[in-house]
C-alpha positions in Angstrom: 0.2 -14.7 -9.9 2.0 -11.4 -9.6 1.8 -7.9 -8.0 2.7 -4.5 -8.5 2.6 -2.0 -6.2 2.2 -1.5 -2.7 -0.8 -4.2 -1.1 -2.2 -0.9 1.4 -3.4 0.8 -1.5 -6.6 -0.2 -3.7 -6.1 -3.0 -5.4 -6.5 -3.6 -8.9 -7.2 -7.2 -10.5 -6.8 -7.6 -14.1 -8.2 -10.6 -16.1 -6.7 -11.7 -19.4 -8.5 -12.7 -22.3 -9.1 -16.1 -23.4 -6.0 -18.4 -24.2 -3.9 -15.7 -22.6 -1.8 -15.9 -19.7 -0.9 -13.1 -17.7 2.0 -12.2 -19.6 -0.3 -10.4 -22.2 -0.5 -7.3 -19.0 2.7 -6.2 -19.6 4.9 -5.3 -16.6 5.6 -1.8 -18.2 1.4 -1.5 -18.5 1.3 -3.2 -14.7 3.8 -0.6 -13.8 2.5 2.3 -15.1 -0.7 1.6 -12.9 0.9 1.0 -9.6 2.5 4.2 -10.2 -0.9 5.6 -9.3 -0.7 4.4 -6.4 -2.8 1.0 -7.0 -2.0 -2.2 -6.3 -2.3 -4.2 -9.5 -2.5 -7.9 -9.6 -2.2 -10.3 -12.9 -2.9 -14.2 -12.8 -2.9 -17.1 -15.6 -6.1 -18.6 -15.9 -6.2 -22.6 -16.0 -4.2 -24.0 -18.8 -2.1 -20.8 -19.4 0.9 -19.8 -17.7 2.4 -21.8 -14.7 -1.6 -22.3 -13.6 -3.0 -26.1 -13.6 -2.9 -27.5 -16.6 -5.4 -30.0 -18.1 -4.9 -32.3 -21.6 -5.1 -30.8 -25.0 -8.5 -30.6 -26.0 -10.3 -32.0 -22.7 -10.6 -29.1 -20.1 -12.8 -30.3 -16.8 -13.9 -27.2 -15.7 -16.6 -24.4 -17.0 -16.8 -20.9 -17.2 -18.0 -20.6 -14.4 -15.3 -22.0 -12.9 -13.1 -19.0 -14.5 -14.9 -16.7 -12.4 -14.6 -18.6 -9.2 -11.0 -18.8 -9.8 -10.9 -14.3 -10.0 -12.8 -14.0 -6.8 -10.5 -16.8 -5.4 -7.6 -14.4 -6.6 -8.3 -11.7 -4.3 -8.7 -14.6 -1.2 -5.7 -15.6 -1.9 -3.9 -12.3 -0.9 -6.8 -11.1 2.0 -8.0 -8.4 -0.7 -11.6 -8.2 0.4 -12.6 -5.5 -2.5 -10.5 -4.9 -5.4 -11.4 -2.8 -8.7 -11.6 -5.3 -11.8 -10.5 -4.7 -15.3 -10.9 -7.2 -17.9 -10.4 -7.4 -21.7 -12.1 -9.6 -24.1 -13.3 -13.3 -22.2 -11.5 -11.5 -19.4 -14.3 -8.8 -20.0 -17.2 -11.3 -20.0 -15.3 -13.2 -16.7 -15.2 -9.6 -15.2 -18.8 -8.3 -15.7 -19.9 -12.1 -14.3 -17.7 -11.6 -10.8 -19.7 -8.3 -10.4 -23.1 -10.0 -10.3 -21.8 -13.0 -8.5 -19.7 -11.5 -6.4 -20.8 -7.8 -6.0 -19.5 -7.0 -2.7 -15.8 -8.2 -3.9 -16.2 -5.1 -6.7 -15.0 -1.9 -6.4 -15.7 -0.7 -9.7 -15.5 -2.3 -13.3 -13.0 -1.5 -16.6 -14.4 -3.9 -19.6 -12.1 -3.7 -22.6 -12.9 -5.1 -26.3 -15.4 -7.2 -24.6 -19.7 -8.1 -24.7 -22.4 -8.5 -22.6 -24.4 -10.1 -25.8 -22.0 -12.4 -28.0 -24.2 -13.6 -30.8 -27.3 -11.9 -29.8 -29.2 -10.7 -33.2 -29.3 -7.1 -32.6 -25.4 -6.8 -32.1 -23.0 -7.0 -35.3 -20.7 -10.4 -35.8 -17.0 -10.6 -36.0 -16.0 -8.2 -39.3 -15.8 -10.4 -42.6 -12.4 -10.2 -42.9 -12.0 -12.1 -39.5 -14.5 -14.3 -40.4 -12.1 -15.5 -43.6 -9.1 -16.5 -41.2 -11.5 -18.6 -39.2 -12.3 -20.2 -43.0 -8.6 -20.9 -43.8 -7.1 -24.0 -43.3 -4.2 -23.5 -41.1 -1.9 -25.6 -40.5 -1.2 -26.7 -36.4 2.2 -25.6 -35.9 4.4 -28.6 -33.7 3.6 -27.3 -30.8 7.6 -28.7 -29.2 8.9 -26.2 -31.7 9.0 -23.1 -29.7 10.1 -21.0 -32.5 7.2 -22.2 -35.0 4.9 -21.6 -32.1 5.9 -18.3 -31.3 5.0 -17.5 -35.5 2.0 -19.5 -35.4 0.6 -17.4 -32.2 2.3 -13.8 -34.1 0.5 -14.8 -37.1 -3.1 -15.4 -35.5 -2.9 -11.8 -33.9 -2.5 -9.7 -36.8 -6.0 -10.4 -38.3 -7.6 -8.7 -34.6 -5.0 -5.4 -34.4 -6.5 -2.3 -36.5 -6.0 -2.0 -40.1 -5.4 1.4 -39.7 -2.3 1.2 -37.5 0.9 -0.5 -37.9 1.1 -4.0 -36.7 3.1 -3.9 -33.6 4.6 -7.2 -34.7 7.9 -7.0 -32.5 6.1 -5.9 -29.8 3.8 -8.9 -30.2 6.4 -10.9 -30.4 7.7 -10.2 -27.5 5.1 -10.9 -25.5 4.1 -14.7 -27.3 7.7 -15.4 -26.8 7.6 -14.9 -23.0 4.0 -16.3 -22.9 5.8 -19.4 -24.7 8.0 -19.8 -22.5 6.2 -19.5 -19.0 3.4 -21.9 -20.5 3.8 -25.3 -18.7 1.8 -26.9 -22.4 1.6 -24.3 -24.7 -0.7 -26.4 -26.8 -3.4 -27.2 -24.2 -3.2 -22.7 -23.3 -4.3 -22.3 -26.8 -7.0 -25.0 -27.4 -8.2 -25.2 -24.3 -10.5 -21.9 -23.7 -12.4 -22.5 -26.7 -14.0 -25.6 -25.6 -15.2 -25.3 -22.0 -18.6 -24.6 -21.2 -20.2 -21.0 -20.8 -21.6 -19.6 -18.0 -24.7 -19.1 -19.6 -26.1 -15.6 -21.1 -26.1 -12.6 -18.7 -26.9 -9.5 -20.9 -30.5 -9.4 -18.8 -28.4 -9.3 -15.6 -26.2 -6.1 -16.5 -28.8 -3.2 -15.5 -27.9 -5.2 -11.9 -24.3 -4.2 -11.8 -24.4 -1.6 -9.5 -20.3 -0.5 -9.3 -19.4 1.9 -11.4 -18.3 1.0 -14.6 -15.5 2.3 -18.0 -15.8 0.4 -21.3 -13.1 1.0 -23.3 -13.8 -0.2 -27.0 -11.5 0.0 -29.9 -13.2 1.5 -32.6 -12.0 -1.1 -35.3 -12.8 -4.2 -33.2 -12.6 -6.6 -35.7 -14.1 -9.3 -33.3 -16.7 -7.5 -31.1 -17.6 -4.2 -33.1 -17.7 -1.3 -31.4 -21.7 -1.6 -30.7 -21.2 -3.8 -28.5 -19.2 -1.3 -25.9 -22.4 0.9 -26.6 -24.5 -1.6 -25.5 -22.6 -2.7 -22.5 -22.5 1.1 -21.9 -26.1 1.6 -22.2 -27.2 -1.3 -20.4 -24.9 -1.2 -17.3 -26.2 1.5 -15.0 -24.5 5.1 -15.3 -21.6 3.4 -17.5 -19.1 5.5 -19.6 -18.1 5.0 -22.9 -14.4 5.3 -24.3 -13.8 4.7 -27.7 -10.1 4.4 -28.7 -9.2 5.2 -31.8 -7.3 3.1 -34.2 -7.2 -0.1 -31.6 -8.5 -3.6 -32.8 -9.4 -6.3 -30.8 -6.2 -5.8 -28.8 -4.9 -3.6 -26.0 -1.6 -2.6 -28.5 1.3 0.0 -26.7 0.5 3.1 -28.3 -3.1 2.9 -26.7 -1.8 2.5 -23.1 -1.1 6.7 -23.0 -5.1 6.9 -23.5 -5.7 3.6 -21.4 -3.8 3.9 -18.1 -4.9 7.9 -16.8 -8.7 6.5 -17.7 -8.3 3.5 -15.9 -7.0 5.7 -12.9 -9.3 8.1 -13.2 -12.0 5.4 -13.3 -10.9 3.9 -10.2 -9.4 7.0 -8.0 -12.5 7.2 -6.2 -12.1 11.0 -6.9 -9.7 13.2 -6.2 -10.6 13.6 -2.2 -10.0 9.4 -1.9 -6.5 9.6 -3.7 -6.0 12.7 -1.3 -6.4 10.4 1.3 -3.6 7.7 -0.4 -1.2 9.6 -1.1 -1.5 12.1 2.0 -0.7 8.6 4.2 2.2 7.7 2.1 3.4 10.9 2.3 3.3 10.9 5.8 5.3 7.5 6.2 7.1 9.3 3.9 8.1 12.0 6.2 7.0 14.1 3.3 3.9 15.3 4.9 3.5 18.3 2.4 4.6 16.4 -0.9 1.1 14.7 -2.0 -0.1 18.3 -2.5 2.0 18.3 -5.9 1.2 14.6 -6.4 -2.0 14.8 -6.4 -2.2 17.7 -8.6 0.5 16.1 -11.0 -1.5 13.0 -11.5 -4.6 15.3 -12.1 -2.7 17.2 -14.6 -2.0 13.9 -16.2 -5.4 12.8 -16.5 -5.7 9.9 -13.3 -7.7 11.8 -11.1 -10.4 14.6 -11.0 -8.5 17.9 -10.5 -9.0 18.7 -7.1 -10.6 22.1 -5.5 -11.2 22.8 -8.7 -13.9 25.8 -8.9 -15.4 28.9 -10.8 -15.8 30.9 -8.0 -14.2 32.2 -4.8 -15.1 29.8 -2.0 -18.8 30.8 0.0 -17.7 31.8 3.2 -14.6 34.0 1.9 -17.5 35.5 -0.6 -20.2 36.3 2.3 -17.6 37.5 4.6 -16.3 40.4 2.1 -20.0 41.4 0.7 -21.1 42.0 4.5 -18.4 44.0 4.8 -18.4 46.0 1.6 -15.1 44.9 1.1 -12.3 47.2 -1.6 -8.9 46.8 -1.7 -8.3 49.7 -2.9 -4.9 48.8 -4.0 -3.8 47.2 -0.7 -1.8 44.1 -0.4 -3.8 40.7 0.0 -2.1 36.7 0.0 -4.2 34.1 -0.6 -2.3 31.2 1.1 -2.3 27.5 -0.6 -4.4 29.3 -3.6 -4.6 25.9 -5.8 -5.9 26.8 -9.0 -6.6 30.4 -8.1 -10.3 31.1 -8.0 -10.3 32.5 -4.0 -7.2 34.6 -5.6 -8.8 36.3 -8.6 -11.6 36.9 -6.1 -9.6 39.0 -4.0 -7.8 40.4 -6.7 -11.2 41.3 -8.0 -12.1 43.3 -4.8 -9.1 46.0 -5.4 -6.0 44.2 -3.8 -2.6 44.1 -5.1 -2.6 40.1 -4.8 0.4 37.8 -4.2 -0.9 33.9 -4.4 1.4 30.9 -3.5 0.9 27.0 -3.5 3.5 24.2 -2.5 2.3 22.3 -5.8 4.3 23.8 -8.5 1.7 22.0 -10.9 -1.5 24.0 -9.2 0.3 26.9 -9.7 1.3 26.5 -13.3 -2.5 25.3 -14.2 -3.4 28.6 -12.5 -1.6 31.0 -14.5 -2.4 28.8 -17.8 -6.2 28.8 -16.6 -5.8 32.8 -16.4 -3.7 34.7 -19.0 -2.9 38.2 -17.9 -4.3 37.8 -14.1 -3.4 40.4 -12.3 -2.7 37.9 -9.5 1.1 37.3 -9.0 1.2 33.7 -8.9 4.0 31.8 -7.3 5.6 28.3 -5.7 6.0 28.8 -2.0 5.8 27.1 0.7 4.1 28.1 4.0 6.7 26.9 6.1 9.7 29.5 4.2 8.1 32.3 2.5 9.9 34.8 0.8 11.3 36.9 3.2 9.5 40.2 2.2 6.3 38.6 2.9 6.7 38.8 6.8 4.2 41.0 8.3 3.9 42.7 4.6 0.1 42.1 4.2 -3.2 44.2 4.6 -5.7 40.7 3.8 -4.0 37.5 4.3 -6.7 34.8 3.2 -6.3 31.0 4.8 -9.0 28.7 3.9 -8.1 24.9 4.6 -4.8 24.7 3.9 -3.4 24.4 8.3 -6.1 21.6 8.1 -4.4 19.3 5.6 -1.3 19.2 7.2 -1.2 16.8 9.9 -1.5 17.7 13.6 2.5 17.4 14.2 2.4 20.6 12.4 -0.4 22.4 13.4 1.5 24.5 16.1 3.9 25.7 13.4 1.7 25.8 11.0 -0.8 28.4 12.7 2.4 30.3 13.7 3.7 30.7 9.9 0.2 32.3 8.7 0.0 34.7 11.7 3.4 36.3 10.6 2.3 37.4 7.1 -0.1 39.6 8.6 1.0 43.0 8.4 0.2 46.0 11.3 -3.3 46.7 11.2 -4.2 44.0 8.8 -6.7 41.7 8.6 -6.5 37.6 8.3 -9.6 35.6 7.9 -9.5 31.9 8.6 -11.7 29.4 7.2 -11.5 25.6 8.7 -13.5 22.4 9.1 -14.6 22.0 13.2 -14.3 19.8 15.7 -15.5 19.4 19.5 -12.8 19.8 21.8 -12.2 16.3 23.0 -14.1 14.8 20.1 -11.5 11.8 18.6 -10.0 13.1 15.5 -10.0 11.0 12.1 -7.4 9.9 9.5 -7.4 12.5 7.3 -6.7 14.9 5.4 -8.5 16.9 6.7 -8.0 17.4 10.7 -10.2 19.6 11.3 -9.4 22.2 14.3 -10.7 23.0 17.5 -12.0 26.4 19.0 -9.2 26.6 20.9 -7.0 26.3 17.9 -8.7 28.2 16.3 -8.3 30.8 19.0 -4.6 30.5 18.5 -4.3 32.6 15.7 -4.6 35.7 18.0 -1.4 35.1 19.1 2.0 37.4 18.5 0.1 40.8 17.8 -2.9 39.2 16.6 -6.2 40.3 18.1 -9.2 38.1 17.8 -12.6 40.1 16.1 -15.2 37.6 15.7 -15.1 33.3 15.5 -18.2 31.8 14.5 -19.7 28.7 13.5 -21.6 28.8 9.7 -25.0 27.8 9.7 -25.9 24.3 7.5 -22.2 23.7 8.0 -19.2 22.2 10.6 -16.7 25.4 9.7 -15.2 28.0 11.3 -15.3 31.3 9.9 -12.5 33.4 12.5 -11.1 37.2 11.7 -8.1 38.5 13.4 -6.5 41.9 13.6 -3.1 42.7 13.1 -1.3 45.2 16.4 
């Protein structure tokens, strides 16, 4: 067994395919998921790696017993709910610890795998496959390492897709260290094929309730690519991803398409991975850098992009259309605009409009999501603006960016909105409420007070009206500049 990653974030188990140790989860692959803040675990089933080993040709355990020992993983380490991702009999395994075991599963990734092997209304192995399993082939001597190494190369290139390259040194590369670690190579690649099953299952899968990715090379030699659709159709609110030009195989250049969807798949959305990587930011002593993390790994495809909307945010919309609101040409901010939508509101309204986020990637989705936006888009932070933005502007819009940064910096944080507000200008303050006194959660967000609220109307700031929204827990304040 081995882990990647940090063990406080969600952990990720990964089950290998049948006569495959671990090794065949790369550590780049392993490491390219922790990177998104998961903590990714990889084991050798019985008879592969450095796990127990039984003789050539006479395992004593069942299928079932495979699925014991993934559940038995996670015990192991105290993981009492991990996300599962499986390819091939690692698939099958997978899909069977999430109607055994439910409550161990966060969510499901099945990869070149079946719910129905054999079943009559899903398509065989390809014919071409079908002729290796015909050839006589020779055992190699299974104390030659080098000849087993070949013999293992060999028997891979009939799954991979014909219409890619065979990735025969990166293959090799991997048999060689599975070789290697295997305490009898010879018993790791007899040994799957003659246990007993667990029995068919393909009437349980409208039962799995997690949700769930298959990802399905389109030229699966060995499980065509109706049987993803199936599992896809049959597993409650399941998504489909067909990779192109992958076999029966999880090869290299698939792993740019494979790792953001697996991310995405088990982010949780984008507010959970707020959460993540807002705490490690905070050990961090970073506690504005997950702004940009979170946006960079949305960028990249691992997580929803976050405040991601059409339209200018409700309570900044019925605030200005009570009010009759032009700009006529004034100056407005929009402080921590994200992806610009309360910004081009604003700017809509008449206002010469300044926007700034910490996340340089927000910002630079902004202006790509709106060529030739009047809106002057730019990287700041809250804490140093540019210093010709002190007390330079007529609107200065804060909707929920003081309550995402943690309480240590509330008191400053109030402080460095108050001073864009220009003489006689306005600032309206959106936030999520709290009671006074009422215990405050991990967040983001920390949601404020009414006395904190209140203290915006400091340092020339006047208070005009706080209220409480109807149908929901947010402040709505407006303050006037001396």
């Amino acid at each position: 067994m081995e882990t990647f990653g940090e063990p406080g974030d969600p952990a990720l188990l990964l089950i290998a395919g049948a006569a495959s140790s671990m090794d065949w989860w790369e550590p780049e692959f392993c490491e390219r998921l922790a990177a998104g803040s998961r903590f990714v675990i990889r084991y050798d089933h019985r008879d592969t790696g450095r796990s127990v080993v039984h003789p050539a040709g006479a395992p004593a355990y069942s299928g079932d017993d495979l699925v014991a020992d993934a559940a038995g993983v996670l015990d192991v380490l105290g993981v009492t709910t991990a996300h599962v991702a499986g390819i091939s009999m690692g698939g099958a395994l997978a899909q069977l610890v999430a109607l055994d075991h439910p409550e161990r599963v966060a969510s499901l990734t099945l990869i070149g795998t079946s719910g129905g092997a054999g079943d009559p209304d899903l398509p065989g192995m390809t014919d071409a496959l079908r002729d290796t399993f015909t050839d006589e082939q020779a055992e190699p001597d299974w104390s030659d390492r080098d000849a087993v190494v070949d013999h293992v190369v060999a028997g891979c290139r009939p799954y991979a897709a014909p219409s890619r390259p065979f990735d025969e040194a990166g293959v090799r590369e991997v048999v060689t260290r599975m070789v290697e670690r295997s305490a009898d190579i010879e018993s790791a690649m007899k040994n799957h094929w003659l246990i007993e099953g667990t029995g068919g299952w393909r009437a349980r899968l409208p039962l799995i309730s997690v949700p769930t990715l298959v990802l399905h090379g389109t030229e699966d030699p060995m499980f065509p690519l109706a049987h993803g659709r199936a599992l896809a159709d049959e597993i409650p609110d399941a998504r489909l991803l067909p990779l192109e030009a992958v076999g029966h195989e999880l090869p290299r250049a698939a792993w740019d398409a494979v790792v953001p969807a697996i991310l995405w798949h088990t982010s949780g959305g984008w507010g959970r991975q707020a959460g993540v990587l807002s705490a490690k930011a905070l050990a961090g002593d970073d506690p504005t850098g997950w702004f940009e993390r979170l946006y960079a790994a949305a960028a990249a495809g691992e997580v929803p992009m976050p405040w991601d909307r059409e339209g200018p945010r409700e309570p900044l919309r019925e605030w200005a259309a009570a009010r009759a609101l032009r700009g006529d040409g004034r100056r407005a901010l929009v402080i921590g605009c994200g992806l610009g939508a309360d910004a081009e509101y604003v700017a809509g309204l008449g206002f010469d409009t300044d926007a700034f986020d910490i996340s340089g990637t927000a910002i630079r989705t902004a202006r790509a999501r709106r060529p030739g936006s009047a809106v002057r888009y730019r990287t700041a932070d809250l804490f140093h603006p540019p210093a010709e933005w002190i007390g330079a502007f007529d609107l200065v819009v804060e909707i929920f960016t003081v309550q995402a940064l943690p309480l240590s910096l509330r008191h400053e944080a109030v402080a460095a909105v108050r001073r864009l507000t220009g003489p006689g200008g306005t600032l309206i303050v959106v936030m999520a409420a709290r009671d006074e006194g009422e215990e405050i959660e991990d967040g983001p967000p920390w949601p404020l007070t009414r006395t904190e609220m209140e203290s915006f109307a400091e340092d020339g700031l006047s208070l005009v009206r706080l209220e409480m929204l109807p149908d929901a827990r947010l402040w709505r304040a407006e303050f006037l500049g001396g």
